[in-house]
C-alpha positions as CSV (number, residue, x, y, z in Angstrom):
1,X,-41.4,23.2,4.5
2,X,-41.7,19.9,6.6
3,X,-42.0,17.8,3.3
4,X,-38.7,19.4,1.9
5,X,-36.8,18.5,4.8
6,X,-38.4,15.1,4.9
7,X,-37.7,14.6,1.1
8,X,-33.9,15.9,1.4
9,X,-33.3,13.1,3.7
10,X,-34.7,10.1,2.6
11,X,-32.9,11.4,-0.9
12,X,-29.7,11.2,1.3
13,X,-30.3,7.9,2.7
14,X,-31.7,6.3,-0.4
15,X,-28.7,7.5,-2.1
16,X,-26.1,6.5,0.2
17,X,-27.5,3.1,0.6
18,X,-27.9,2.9,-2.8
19,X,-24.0,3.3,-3.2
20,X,-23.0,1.7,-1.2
21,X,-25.1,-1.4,-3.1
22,X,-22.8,-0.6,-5.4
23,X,-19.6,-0.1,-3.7
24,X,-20.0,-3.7,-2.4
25,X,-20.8,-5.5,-5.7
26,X,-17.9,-3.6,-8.2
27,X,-14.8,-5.4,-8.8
28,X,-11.7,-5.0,-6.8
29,X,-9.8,-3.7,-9.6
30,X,-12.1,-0.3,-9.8
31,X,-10.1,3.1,-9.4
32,X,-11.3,5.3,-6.7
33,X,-11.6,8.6,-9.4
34,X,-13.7,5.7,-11.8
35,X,-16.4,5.5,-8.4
36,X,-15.8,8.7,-8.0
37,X,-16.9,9.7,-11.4
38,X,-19.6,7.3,-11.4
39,X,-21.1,8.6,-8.2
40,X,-20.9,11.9,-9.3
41,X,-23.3,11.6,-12.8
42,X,-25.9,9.0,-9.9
43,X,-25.9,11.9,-7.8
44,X,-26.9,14.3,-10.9
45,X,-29.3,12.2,-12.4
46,X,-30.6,11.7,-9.3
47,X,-31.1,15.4,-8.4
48,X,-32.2,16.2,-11.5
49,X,-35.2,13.7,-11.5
50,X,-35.9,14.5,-7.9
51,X,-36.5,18.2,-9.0
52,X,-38.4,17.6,-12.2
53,X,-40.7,15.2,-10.4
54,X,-41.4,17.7,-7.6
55,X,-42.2,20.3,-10.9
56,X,-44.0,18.1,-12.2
57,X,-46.3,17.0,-8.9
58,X,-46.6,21.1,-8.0
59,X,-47.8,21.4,-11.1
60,X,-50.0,18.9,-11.4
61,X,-50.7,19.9,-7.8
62,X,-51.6,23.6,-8.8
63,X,-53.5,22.4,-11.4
64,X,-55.9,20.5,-10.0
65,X,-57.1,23.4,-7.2
């Protein structure tokens, strides 16, 4: 359960740091609901490859017991 909780937050702070990476180098004519938008589909494609990769290492986890 230890490695959940240990992955949840480094996924936090990779992907805060990670925006704000970002935050600092757009151009000062950027909407706030554009960021928005854009922060929203990172976060998804983040989550979405964070859970396939941990199916994917389970499996091949699983597999190789």
């Amino acid at each position: 359960m230890g490695i959940f909780i240990l992955g949840g937050i480094v996924f936090i702070v990779a992907f805060t740091l990670f925006k704000i990476s970002a935050f600092n180098k757009t151009k000062n004519d950027q909407t706030w609901s554009k960021l928005t938008l854009v922060g929203l589909v990172d976060y998804l494609v983040l989550v979405l490859g964070t859970l396939g990769t941990g199916i994917l290492f389970m499996t091949l986890y699983s597999m190789s017991h």
